[in-house]
KEKE-3310 file (N, C-alpha, C; in steps of 0.2 Angstrom, whole numbers, plus 5000, padded with zeros to 4 digits):
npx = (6077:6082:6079:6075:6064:6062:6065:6053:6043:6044:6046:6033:6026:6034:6028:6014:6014:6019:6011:5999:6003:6006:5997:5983:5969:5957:5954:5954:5946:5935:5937:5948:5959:5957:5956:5966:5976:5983:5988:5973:5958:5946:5931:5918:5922:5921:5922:5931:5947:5965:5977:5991:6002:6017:6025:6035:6046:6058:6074:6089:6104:6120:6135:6154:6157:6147:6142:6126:6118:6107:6089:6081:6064:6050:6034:6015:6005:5991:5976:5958:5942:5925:5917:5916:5925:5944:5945:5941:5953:5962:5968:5970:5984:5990:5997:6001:6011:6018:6021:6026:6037:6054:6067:6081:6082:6076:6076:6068:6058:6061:6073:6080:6077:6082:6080:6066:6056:6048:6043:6037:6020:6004:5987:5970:5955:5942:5927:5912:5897:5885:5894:5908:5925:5939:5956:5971:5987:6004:6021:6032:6049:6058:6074:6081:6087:6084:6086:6096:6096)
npy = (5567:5572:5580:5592:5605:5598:5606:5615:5606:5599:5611:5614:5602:5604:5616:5613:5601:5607:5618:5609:5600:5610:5615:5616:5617:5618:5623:5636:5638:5625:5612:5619:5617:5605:5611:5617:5623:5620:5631:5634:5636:5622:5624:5630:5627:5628:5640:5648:5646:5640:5645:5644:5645:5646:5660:5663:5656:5643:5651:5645:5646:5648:5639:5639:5639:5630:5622:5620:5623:5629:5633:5649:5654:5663:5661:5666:5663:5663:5665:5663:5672:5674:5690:5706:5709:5710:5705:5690:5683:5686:5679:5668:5670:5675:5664:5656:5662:5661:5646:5646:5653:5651:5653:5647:5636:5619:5601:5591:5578:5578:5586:5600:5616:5628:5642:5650:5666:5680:5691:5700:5708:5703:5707:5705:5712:5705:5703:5697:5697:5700:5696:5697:5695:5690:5691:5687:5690:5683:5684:5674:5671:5657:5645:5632:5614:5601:5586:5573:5559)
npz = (5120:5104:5094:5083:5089:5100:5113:5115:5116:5128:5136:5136:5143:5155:5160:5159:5170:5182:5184:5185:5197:5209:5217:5228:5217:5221:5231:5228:5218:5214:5203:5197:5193:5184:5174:5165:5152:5135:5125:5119:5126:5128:5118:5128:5142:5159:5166:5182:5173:5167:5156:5146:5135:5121:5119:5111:5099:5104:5106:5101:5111:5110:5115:5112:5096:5087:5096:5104:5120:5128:5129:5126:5131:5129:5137:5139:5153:5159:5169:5166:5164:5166:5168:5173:5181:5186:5199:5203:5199:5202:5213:5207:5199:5206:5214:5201:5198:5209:5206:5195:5198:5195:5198:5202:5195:5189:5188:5177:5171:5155:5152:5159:5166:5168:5173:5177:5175:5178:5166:5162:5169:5163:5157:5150:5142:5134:5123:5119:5111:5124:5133:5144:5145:5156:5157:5168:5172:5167:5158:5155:5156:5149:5151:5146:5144:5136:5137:5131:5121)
capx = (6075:6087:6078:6073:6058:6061:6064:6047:6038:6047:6045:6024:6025:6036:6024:6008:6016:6022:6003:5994:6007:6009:5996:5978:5967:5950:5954:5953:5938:5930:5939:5952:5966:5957:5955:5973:5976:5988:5986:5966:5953:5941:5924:5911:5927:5920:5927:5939:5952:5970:5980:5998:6006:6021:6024:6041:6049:6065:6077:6096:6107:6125:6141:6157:6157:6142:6138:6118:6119:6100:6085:6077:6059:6044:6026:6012:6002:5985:5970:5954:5934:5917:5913:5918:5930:5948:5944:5940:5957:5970:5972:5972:5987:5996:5998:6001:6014:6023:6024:6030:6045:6059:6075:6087:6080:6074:6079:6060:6058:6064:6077:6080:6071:6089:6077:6058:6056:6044:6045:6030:6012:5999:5980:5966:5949:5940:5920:5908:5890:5883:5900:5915:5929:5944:5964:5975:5992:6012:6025:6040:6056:6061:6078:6080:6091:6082:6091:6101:6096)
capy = (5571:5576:5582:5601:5606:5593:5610:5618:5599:5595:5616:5615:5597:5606:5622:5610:5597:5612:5621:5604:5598:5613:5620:5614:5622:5616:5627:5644:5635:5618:5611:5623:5609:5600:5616:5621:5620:5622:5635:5635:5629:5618:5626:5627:5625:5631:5647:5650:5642:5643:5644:5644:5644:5651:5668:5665:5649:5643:5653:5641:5648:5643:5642:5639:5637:5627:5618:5622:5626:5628:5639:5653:5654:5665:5658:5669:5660:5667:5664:5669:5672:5678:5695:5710:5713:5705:5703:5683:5681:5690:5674:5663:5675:5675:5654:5653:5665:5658:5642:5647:5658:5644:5656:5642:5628:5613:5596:5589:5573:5576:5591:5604:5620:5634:5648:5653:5670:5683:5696:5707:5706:5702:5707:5707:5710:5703:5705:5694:5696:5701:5693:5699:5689:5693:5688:5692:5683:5684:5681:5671:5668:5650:5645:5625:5612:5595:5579:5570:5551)
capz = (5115:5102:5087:5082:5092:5107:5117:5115:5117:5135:5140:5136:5145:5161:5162:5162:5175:5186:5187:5189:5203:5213:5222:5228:5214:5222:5238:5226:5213:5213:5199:5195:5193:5179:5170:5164:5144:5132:5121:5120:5130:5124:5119:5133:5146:5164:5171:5179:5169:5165:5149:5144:5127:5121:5115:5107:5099:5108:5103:5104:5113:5109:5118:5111:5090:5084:5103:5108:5126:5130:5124:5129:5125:5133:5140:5144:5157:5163:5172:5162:5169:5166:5170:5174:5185:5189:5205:5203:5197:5208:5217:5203:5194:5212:5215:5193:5200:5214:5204:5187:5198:5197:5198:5203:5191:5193:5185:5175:5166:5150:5154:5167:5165:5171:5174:5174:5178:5175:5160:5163:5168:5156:5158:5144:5141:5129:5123:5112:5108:5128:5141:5145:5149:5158:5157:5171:5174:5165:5152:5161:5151:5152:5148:5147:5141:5134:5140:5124:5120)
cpx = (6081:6085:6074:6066:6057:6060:6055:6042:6038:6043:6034:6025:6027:6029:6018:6010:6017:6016:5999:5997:6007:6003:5988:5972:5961:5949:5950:5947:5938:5931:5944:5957:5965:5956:5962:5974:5981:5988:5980:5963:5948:5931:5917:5914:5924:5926:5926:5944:5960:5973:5987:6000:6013:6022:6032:6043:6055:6069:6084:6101:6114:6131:6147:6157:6149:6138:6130:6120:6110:6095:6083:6070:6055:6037:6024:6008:5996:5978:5966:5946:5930:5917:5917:5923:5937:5949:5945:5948:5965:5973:5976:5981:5995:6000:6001:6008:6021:6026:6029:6037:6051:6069:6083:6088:6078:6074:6069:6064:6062:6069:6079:6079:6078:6086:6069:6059:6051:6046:6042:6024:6008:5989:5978:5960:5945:5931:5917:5901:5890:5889:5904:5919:5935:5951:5968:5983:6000:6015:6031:6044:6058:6067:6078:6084:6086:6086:6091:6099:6101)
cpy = (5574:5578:5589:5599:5602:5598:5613:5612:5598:5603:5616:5610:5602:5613:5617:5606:5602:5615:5615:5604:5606:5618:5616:5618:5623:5621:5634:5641:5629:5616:5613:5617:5605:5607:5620:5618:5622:5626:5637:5630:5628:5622:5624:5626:5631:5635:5646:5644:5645:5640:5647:5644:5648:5654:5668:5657:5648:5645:5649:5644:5644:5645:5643:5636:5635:5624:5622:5621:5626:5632:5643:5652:5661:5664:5665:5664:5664:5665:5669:5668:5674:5681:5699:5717:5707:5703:5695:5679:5682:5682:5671:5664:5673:5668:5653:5659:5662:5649:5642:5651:5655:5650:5653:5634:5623:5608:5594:5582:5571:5583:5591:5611:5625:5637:5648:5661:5676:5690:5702:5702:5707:5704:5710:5708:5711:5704:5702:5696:5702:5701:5698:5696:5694:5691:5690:5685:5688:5682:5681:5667:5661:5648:5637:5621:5604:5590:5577:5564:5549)
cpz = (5111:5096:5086:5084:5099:5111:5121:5118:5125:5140:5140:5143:5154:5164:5163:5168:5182:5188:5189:5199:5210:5219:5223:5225:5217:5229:5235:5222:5210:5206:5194:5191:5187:5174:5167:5156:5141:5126:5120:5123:5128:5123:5125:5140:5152:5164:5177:5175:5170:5158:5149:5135:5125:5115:5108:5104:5101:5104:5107:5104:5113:5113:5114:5102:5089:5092:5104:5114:5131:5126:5127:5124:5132:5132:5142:5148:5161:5166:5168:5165:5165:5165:5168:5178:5185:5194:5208:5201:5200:5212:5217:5202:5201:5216:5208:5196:5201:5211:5198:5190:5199:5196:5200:5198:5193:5186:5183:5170:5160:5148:5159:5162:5171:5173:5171:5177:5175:5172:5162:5166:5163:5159:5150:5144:5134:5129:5119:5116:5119:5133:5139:5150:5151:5161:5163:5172:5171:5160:5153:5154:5156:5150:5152:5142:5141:5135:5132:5123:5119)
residu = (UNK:UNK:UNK:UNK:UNK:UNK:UNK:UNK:UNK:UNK:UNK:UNK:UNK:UNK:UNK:UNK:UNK:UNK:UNK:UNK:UNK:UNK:UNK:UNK:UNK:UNK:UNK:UNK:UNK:UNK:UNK:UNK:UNK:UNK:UNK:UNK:UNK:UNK:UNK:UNK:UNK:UNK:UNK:UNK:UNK:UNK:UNK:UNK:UNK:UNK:UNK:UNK:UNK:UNK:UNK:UNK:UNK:UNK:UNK:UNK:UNK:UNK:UNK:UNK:UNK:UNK:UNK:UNK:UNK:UNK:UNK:UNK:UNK:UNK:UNK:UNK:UNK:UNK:UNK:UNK:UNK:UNK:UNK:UNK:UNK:UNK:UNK:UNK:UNK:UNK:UNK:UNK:UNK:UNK:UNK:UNK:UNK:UNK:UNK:UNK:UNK:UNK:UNK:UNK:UNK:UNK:UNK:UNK:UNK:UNK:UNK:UNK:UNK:UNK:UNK:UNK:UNK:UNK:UNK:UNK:UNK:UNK:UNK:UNK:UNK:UNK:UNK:UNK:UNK:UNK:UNK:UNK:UNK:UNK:UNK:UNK:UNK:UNK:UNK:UNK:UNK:UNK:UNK:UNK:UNK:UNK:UNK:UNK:UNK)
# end
């Protein structure tokens, strides 16, 4: 990948391969694992779910003169529900967690991914018509360098 925007394309692709792969979702709720989405989830998408997107565009970070060096960007990542409490999701928040924490990096597919780490905590709640839904999760700084064709 070496065209403006590869970074951002490879960093979604890493953030969805890293929550499928990393934990067994179906332990915490019976389908969880097919349920993970990129920026929005699909109308009528069983809860619980999770969602990613990111909050910032990679910002290129440069070394010496003109050279790109890698990007930074930041993701929120959150588990979202039903009701009315975040109870159902504590779990979720604390596994989307422990995988999204990569503080030594880790070489991916179409890069390597220098740093994930988390920003802050995120929780939201939301309300239409009668429901109430409920976001709990984070906003982890990524810094990542794209592999070069």
């Amino acid at each position: 990948m070496n065209y403006a925007g590869a970074e951002e394309a490879m960093l979604d692709a890493w953030v969805k391969a890293t929550l499928e792969a990393g934990v067994d979702w179906n332990a915490i709720s019976t389908g969880l694992g097919t349920r993970i989405y990129d920026r929005l989830a699909p109308k009528g998408a069983l809860y619980p779910y999770i969602v990613f997107q990111a909050q910032t565009p990679p910002d290129v970070v440069r070394g010496v003169g003109a050279a790109e060096v890698m990007v930074d960007s930041m993701y929120v990542v959150k588990a979202v529900a039903q009701g009315n409490s975040y109870g159902s999701l504590a779990e979720v928040a604390s596994e989307v967690h422990k995988l999204m924490t990569k503080p030594n990096g880790e070489e991916f597919t179409d890069g390597f991914v220098w740093t994930s780490i988390r920003e802050r905590g995120f929780s939201m709640t939301e309300s239409e018509a009668t429901s109430q839904y409920r976001s709990l999760g984070a906003v982890y700084r990524i810094q990542a360098q794209a592999k070069i064709n």
